[in-house]
N, CA and C of each residue as an Amber inpcrd file, in Angstrom:
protein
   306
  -0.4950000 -16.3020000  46.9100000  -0.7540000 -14.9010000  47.1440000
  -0.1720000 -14.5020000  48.4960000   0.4290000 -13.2700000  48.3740000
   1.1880000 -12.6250000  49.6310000   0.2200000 -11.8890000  50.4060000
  -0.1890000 -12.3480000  51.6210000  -1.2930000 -11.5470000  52.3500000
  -0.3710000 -11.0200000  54.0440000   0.4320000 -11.1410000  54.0990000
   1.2670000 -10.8050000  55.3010000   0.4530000  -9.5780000  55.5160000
   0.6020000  -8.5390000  54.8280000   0.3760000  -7.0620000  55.2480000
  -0.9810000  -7.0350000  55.7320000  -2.0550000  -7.9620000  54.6880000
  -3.2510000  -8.0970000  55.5090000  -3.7810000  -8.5890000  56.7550000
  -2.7920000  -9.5860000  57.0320000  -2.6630000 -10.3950000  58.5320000
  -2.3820000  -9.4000000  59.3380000  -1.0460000  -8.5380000  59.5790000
  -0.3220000  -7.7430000  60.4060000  -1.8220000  -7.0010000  60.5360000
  -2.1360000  -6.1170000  59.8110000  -2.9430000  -5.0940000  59.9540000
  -4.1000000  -5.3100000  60.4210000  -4.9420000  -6.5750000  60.1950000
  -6.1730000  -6.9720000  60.5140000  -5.5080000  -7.2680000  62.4660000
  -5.1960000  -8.2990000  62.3330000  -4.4020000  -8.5880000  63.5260000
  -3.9360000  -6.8950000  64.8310000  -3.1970000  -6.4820000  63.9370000
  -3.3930000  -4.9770000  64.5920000  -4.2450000  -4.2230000  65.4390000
  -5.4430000  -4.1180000  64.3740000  -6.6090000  -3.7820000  64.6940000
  -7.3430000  -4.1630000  65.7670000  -6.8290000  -5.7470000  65.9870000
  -7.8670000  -6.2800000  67.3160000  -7.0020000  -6.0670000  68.2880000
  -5.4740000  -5.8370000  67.7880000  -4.5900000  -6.5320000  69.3080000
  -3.1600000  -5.3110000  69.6560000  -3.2910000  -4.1990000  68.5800000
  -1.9710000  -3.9830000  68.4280000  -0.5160000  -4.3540000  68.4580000
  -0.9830000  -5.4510000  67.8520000  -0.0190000  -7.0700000  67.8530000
   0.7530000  -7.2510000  69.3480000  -0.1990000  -7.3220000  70.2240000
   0.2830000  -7.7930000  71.6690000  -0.3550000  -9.0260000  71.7410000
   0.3810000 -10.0350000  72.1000000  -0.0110000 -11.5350000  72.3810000
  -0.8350000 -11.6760000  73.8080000  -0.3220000 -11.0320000  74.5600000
  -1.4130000 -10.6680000  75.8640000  -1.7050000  -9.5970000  75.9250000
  -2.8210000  -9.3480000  75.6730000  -3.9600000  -8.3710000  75.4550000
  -5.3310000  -9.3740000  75.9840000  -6.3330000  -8.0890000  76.8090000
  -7.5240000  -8.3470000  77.2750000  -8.2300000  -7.8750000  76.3480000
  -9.3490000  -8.5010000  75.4800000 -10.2020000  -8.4610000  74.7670000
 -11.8500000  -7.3930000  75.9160000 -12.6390000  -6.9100000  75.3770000
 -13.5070000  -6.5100000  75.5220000 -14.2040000  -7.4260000  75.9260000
 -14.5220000  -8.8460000  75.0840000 -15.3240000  -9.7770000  75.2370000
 -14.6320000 -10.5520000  75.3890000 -14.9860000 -11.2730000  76.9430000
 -14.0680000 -12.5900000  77.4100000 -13.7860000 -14.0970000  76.6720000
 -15.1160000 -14.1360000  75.9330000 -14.5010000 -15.0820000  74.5010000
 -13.7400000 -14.5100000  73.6120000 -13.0370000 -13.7510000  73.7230000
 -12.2620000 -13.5680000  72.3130000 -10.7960000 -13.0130000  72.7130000
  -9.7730000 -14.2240000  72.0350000  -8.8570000 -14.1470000  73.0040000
  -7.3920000 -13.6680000  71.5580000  -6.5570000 -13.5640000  72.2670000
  -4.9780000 -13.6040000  71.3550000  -4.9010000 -12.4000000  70.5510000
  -4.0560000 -12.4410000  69.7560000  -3.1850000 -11.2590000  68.8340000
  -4.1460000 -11.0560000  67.8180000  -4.4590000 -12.2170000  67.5090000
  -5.5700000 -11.2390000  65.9980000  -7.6600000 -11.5570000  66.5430000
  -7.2780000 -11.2960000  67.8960000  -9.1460000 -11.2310000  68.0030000
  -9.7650000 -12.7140000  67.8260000  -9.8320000 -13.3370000  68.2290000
 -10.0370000 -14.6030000  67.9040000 -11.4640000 -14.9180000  68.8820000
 -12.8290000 -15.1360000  68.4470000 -13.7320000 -15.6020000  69.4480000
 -13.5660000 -17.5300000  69.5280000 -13.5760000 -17.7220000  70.8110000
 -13.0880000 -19.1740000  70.7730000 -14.5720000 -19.5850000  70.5780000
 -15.6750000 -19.4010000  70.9940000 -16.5880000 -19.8410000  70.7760000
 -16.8540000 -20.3890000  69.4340000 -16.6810000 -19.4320000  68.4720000
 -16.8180000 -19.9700000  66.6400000 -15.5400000 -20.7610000  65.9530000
 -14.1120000 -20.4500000  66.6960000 -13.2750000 -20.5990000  65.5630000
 -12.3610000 -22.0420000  66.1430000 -11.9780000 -22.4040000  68.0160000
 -11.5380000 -23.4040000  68.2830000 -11.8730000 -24.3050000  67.5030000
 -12.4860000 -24.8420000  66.9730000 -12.4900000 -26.5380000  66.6950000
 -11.9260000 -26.3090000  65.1900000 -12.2160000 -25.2810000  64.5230000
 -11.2880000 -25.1260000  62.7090000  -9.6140000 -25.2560000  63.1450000
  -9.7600000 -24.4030000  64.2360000  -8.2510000 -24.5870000  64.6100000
  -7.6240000 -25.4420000  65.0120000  -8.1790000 -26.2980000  65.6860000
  -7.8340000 -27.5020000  66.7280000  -7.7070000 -28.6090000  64.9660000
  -8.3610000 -28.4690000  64.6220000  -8.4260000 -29.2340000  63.0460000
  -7.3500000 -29.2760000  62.5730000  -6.8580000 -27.6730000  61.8460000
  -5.5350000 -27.2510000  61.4990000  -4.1690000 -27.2350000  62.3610000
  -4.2940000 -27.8320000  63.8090000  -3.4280000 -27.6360000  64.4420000
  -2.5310000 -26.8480000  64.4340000  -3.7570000 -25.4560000  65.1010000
  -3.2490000 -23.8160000  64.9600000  -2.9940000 -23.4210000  66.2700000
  -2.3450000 -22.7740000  66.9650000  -2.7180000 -22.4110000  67.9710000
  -3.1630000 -21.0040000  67.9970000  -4.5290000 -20.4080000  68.3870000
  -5.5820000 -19.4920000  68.3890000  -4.6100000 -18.5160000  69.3440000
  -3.5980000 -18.5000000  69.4050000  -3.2080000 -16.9600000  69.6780000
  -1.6230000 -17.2620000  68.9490000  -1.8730000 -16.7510000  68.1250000
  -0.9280000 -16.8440000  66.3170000  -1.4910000 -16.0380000  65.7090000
  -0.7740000 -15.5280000  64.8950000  -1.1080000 -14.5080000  63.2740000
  -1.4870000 -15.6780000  62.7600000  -0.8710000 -17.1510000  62.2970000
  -1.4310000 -18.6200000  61.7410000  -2.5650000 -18.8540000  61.6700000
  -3.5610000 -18.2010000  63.4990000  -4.7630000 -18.2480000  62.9020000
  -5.6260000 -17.1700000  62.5120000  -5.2130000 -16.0970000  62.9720000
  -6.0200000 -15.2610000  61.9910000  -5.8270000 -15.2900000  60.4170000
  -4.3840000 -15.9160000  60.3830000  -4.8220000 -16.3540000  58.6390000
  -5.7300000 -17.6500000  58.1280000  -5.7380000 -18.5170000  59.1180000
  -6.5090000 -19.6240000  58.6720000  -7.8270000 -19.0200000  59.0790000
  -8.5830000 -18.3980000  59.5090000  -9.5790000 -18.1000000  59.7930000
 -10.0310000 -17.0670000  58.4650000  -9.2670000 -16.1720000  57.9840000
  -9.6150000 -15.3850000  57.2450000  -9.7720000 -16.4330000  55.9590000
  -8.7180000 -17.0900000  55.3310000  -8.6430000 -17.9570000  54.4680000
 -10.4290000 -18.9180000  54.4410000 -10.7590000 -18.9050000  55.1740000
 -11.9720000 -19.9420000  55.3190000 -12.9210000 -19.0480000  54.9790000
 -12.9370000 -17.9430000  55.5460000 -14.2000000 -16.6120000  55.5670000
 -13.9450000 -16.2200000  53.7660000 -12.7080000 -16.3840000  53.7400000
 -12.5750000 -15.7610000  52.1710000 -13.1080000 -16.6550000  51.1280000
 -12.6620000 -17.9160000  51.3470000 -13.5810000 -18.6640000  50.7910000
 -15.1860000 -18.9340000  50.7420000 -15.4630000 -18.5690000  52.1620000
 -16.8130000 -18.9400000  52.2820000 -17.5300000 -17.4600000  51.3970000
 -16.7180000 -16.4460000  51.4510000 -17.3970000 -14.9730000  50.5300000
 -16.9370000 -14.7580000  49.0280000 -16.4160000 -16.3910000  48.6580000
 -16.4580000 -16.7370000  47.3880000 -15.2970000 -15.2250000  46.8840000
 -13.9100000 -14.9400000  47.8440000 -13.2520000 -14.1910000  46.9300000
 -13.5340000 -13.0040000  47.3760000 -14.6960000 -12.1700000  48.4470000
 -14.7350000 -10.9580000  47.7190000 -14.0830000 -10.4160000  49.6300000
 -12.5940000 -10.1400000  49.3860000 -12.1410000  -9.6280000  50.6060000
 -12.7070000  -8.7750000  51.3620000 -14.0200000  -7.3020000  50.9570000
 -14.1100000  -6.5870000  51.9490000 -15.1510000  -7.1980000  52.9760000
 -16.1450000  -7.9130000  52.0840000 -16.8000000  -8.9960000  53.0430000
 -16.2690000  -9.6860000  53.8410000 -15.4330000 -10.1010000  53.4950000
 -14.2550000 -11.1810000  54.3330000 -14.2180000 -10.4920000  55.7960000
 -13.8610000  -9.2480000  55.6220000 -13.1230000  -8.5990000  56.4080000
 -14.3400000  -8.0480000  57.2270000 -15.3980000  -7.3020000  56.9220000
 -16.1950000  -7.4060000  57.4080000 -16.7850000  -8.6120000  58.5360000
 -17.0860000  -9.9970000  58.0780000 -17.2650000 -11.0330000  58.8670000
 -16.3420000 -11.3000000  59.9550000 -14.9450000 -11.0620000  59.3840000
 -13.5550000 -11.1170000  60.4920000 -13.7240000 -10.6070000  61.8950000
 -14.1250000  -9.3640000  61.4790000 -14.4140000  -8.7150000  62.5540000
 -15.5170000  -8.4520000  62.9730000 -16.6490000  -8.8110000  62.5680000
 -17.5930000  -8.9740000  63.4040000 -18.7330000  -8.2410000  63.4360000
 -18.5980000  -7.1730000  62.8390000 -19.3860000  -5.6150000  62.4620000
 -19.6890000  -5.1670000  60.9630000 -20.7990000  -6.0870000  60.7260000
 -21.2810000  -5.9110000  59.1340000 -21.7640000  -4.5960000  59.4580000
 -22.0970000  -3.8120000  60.1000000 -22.5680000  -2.5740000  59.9120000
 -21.4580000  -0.8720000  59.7930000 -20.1020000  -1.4860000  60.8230000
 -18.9710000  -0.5930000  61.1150000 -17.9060000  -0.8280000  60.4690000
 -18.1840000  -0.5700000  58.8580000 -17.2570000  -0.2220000  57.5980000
 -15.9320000   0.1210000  57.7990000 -16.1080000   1.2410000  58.7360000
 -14.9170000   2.2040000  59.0850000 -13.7670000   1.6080000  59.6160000
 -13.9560000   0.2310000  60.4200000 -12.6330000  -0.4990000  60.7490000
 -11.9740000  -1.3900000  60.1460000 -12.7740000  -1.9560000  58.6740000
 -12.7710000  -2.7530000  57.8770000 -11.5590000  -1.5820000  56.7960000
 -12.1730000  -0.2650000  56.7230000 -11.2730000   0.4590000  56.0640000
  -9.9120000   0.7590000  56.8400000 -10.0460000   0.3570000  57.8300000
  -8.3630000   1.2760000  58.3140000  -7.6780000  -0.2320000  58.5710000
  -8.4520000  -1.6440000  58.1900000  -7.3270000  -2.3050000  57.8440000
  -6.5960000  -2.5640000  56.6820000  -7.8600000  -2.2570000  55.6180000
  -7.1770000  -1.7080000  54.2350000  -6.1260000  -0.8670000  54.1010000
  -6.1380000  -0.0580000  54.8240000  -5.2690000   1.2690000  54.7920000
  -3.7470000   1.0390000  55.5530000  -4.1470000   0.5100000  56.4040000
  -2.9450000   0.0980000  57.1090000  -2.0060000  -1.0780000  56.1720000
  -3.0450000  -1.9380000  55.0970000  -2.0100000  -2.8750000  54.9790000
  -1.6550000  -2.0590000  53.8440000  -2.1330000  -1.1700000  52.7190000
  -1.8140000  -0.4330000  52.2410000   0.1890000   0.1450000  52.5520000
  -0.0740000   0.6760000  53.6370000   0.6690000   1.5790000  54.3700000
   2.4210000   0.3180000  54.5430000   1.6900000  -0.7330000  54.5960000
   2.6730000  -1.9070000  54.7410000   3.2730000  -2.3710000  53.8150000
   2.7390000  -2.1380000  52.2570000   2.8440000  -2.5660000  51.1050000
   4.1430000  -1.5510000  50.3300000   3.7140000  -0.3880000  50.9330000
   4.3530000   0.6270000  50.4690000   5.8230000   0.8970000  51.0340000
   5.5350000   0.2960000  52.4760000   7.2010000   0.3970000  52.9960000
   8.2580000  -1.1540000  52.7520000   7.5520000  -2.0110000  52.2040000
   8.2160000  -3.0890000  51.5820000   9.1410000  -3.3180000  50.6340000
């Protein structure tokens, strides 16, 4: 399955795909939002390096699995805000937006 557009866009969202970018919260570092606190050692596993699109896909890939398939959950957990829908939708939309200029 082709998930590029979902990477770019999720990734987006945390970083506006800048590799150095200051996060809000000093654990959470790189291009696609990454809290080192939860996700270093999956990565260090996969021999990812946590400021990569690589790992926001291996990270999502694990969450997707762990929500048994159902992406908006996924995406939800990704980012961190089971309650703030609204950013979960504008990465839909965006990869949408990516799909379409392909």
């Amino acid at each position: 399955m082709n998930r590029k557009e979902l990477i770019l866009s999720l990734c987006f969202t945390e970083s506006s795909l800048r590799y150095k970018v200051t996060h809000s919260i000093k654990t959470v570092v790189g291009i696609c939002g990454i809290d080192k606190r939860y996700w270093s050692d999956l990565l260090k596993e996969n021999d990812v390096n946590i400021n990569s699109l690589k790992a926001g896909e291996v990270i999502y890939d694990y969450l997707l699995d762990k929500n048994r398939g159902n992406k908006y959950r996924t995406l939800l957990e990704y980012k961190g805000i089971v309650t703030q829908t609204h950013l979960v939708d504008r990465v839909l939309e965006l990869e949408k937006k990516l799909k379409e200029i392909r």
